[in-house]
C-alpha positions in Angstrom: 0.0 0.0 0.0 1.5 3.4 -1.0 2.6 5.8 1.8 -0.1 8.2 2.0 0.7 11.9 0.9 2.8 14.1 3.4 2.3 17.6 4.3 3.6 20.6 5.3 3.5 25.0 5.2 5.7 27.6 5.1 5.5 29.8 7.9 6.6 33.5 7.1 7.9 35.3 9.4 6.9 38.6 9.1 4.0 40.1 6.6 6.0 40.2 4.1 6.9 36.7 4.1 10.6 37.9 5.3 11.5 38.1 8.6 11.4 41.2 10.1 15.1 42.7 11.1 14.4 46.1 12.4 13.4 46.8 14.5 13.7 44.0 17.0 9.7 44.5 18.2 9.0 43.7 15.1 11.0 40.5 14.7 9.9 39.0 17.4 5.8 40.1 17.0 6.9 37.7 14.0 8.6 35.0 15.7 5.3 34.9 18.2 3.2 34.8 15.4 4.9 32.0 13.3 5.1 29.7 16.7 1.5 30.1 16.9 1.0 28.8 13.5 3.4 26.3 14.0 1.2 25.0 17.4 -1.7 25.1 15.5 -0.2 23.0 12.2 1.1 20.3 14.9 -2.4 20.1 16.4 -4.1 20.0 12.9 -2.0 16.9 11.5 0.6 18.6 9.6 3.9 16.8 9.4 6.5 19.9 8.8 6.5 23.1 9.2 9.5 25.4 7.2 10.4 27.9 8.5 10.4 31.7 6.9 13.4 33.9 7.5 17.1 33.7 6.2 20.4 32.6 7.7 20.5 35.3 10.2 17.1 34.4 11.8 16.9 30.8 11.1 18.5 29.5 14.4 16.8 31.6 16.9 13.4 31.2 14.8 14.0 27.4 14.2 14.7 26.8 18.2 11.4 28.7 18.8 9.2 26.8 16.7 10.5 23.4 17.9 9.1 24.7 21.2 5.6 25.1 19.9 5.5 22.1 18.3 5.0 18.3 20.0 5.1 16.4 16.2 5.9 18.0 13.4 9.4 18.3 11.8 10.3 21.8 11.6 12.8 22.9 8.2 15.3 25.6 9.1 16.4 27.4 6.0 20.4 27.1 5.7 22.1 29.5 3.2 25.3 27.4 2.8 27.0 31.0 1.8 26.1 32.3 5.8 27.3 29.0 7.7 29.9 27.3 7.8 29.2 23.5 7.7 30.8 22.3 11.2 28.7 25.0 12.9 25.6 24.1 11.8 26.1 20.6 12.5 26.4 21.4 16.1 23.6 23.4 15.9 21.6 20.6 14.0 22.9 17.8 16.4 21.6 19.6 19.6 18.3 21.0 18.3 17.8 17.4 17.2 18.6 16.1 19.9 16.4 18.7 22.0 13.5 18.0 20.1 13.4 14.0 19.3 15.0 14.3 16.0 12.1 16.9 14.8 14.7 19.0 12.9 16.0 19.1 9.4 17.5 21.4 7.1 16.3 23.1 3.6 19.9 23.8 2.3 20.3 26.9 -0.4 23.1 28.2 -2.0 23.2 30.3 -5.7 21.8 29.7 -8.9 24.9 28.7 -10.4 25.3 24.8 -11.9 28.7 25.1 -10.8 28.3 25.8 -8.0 29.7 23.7 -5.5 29.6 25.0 -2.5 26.8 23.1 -1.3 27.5 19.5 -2.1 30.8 20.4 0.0 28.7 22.1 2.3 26.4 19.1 2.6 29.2 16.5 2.8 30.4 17.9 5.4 27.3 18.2 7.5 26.3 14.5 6.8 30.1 13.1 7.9 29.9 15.2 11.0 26.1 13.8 11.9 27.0 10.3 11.3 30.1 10.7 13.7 32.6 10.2 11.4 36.3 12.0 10.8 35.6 14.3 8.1 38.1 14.9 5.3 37.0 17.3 2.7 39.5 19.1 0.3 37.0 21.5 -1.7 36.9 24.6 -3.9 35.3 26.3 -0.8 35.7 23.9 2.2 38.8 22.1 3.3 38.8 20.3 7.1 41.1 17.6 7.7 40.2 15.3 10.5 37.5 17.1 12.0 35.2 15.6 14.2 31.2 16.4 15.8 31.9 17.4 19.6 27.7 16.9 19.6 26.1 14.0 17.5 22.4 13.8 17.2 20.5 10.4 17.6 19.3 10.5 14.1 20.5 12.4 11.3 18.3 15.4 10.6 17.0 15.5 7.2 18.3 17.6 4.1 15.4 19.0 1.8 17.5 20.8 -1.3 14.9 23.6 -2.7 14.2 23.4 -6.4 14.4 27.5 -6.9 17.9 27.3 -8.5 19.0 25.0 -11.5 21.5 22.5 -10.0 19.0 21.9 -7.2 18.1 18.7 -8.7 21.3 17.2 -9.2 22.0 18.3 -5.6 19.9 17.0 -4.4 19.6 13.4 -6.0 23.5 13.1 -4.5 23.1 14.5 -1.1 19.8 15.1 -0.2 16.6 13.5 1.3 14.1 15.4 0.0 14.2 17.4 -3.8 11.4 20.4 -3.2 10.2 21.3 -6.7 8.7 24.6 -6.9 5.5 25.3 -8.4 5.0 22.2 -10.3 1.5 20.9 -12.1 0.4 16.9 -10.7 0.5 16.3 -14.7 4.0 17.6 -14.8 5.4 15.4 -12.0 6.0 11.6 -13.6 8.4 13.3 -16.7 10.1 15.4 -13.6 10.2 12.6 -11.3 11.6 9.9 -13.7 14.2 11.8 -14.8 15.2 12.6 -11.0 14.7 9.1 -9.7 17.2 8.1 -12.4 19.9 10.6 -11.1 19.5 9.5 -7.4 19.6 5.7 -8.5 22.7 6.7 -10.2 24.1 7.0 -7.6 22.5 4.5 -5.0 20.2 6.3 -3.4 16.5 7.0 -2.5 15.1 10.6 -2.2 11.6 11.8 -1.8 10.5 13.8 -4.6 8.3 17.2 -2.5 6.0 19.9 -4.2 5.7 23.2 -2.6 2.0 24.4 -3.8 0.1 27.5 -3.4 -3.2 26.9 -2.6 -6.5 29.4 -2.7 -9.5 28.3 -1.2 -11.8 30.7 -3.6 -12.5 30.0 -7.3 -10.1 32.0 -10.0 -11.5 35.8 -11.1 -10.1 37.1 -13.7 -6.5 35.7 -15.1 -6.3 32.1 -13.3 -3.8 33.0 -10.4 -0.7 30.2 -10.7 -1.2 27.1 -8.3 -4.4 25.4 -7.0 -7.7 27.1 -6.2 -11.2 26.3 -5.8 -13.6 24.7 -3.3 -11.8 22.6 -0.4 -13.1 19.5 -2.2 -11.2 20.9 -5.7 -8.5 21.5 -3.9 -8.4 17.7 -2.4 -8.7 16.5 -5.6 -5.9 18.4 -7.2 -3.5 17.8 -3.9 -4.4 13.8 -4.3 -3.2 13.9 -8.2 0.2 14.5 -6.8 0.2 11.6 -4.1 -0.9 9.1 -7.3 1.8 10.9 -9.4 4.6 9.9 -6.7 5.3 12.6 -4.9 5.6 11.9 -1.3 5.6 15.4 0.0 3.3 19.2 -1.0 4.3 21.9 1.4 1.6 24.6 1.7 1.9 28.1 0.2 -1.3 29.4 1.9 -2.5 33.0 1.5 -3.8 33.2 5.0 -2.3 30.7 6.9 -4.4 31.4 10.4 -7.6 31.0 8.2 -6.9 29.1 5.9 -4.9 26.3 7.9 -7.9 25.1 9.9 -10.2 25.0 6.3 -7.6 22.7 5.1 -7.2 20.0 8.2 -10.4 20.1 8.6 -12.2 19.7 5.1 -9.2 19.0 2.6 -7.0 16.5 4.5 -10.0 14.4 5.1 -11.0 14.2 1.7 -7.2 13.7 0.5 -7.1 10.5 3.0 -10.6 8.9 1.4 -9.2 9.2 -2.1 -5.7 7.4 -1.0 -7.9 4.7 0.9 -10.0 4.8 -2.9 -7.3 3.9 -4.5 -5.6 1.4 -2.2 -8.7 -0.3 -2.2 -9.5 -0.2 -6.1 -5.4 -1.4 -6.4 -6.1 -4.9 -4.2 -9.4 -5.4 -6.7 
C-alpha cells in the first residue's frame, strides 16, 4: 500500500513573508506569530513546518518553533553561503537532539550549476552527523580530521529547494528530499523519472516534494498560478500528486491562520478517502 501523501506549510515570518530585522519589536511580534501557526499545524496533523526567515534568523526562529510544536518536523532554512558547515552541524545535532529528532534542514546556495559549495557544504554536514572523521579538500571547504563534539540520535534530514538549476542534481547526491517549486500533478511523472534516475545513479532513495500555493476561492479574472477552488477541488488536485509519486506538498497558503484550519479540517479528510480509494481499487 503506498505511503499516503505528506504535508507541510511555510511559515513566514513577518507580513512580508521575510523576517522582520528592524526593528527587533518587530522580529519578534513575527517570531510569536509564526510559533503560533506552527502549534496550531502540529495540532491539525501537519507533518513539517518550514520555517520563513534567512540565515540570520533561522536559528533563533528554528529553536522557537521546535518549542511550539509536539510532532511536526520543523525545516530551518540554511544559506550554505552564511554557515559554515561544522557550525551548523552542532547546531543541527543539539536542536535534534532537544526536540526528538524533529529538525531538518532546507539547504540553499546560488543559482549557479557550478556551484559547488553546497555538495561540499552538505558533505560535510552529513560526515559530522554520522560521527565520522571528516576529510573534505573543496573549492570552498577544506577540514582535515574534524570531528562532531555533539552527534544527534538520528541524522536530521536535508530538503535541497528546487528554486535554482542545480538543485536537482543536488539533491539526487546528497539530499533527502528534492522540493520542486510550483510544479503541475501532470507535470510530476516526466520530472520525477528523470530525477529518480539521477538519485539511482548514484545509489540512493530521495523523496520527490511539491511546494504548492493553494486558494480556497474560485479564480476571477486571469487564473492565479497554483491550486484554487472549493476545499473538495482542492483535495482533488493535492491527491493527483500523491498518485503521481510525490511523497511530499508543502503549503503556500494565502492566510495561513484561516486558511490552515479550512484545510485540516475539510481537505486533509478528503485527500485521505481518495488514497484509501485507491488502495482499495489497487487490491481489486
Amino acid at each position: 500500500m503506498p505511503a499516503p501523501l505528506l504535508f507541510g506549510i511555510r511559515i513566514p515570518v513577518g507580513r512580508t513573508g521575510r523576517p522582520q530585522l528592524s526593528p527587533s519589536v518587530h522580529r519578534d511580534a513575527a517570531v510569536a506569530q509564526a510559533r503560533r501557526l506552527t502549534a496550531l499545524a502540529d495540532i491539525l496533523g501537519l507533518d513539517y513546518v518550514f520555517s520563513g526567515g534567512d540565515a540570520g534568523l533561522s536559528s533563533e526562529t528554528t529553536l522557537a518553533l521546535l518549542g511550539a510544536a509536539k510532532r511536526l518536523t520543523v525545516v530551518a532554512p540554511i544559506s550554505v553561503a552564511a554557515w559554515h558547515p561544522a557550525l551548523l552541524a552542532r547546531f543541527g545535532a543539539v536542536a535534534g537532539r532537544l526536540s526528538g529528532g524533529r529538525f531538518a534542514i532546507d539547504l540553499r546556495s546560488g543559482p549557479h550549476p557550478d556551484d559547488r559549495r553546497a555538495e561540499e557544504f552538505a558533505r560535510i554536514v552529513r560526515g559530522l552527523w554520522a560521527g565520522d572523521s571528516v576529510d573534505v579538500e573543496g573549492e570552498h571547504f577544506r577540514v582535515r580530521g574534524l570531528r562532531p563534539s555533539v552527534q544527534p540520535e538520528v541524522a536530521p534530514e536535508i530538503v535541497v529547494s528546487g528554486g535554482w538549476r542545480a538543485a536537482a542534481s543536488l539533491a539526487a547526491r546528497t539530499g533527502d528530499w528534492f522540493l520542486h517549486p510550483g510544479l503541475d500533478p501532470q507535470e510530476v511523472p516526466a520530472r520525477l523519472a528523470a530525477f529518480d534516475g539521477e538519485a539511482a545513479a548514484t545509489g540512493r532513495d530521495v523523496g520527490f516534494a511539491v511546494a504548492a500555493a493553494v486558494t480556497f476561492r474560485p479564480a476571477s479574472g486571469e487564473a492565479p498560478t497554483g491550486i484554487h477552488g472549493t476545499p473538495e477541488e482542492v483535495a482533488e488536485r493535492l491527491a493527483e500528486y500523491g498518485r503521481s509519486g510525490v511523497g511530499l506538498v508543502v503549503l503556500d497558503l494565502a492566510d495561513p491562520e484561516a486558511d490552515l484550519p479550512v484545510f485540516a479540517r475539510e481537505v486533509l479528510p478528503r485527500v485521505r478517502e481518495l488514497e484509501h480509494a485507491r488502495a482499495l481499487a489497487a487490491v481489486h
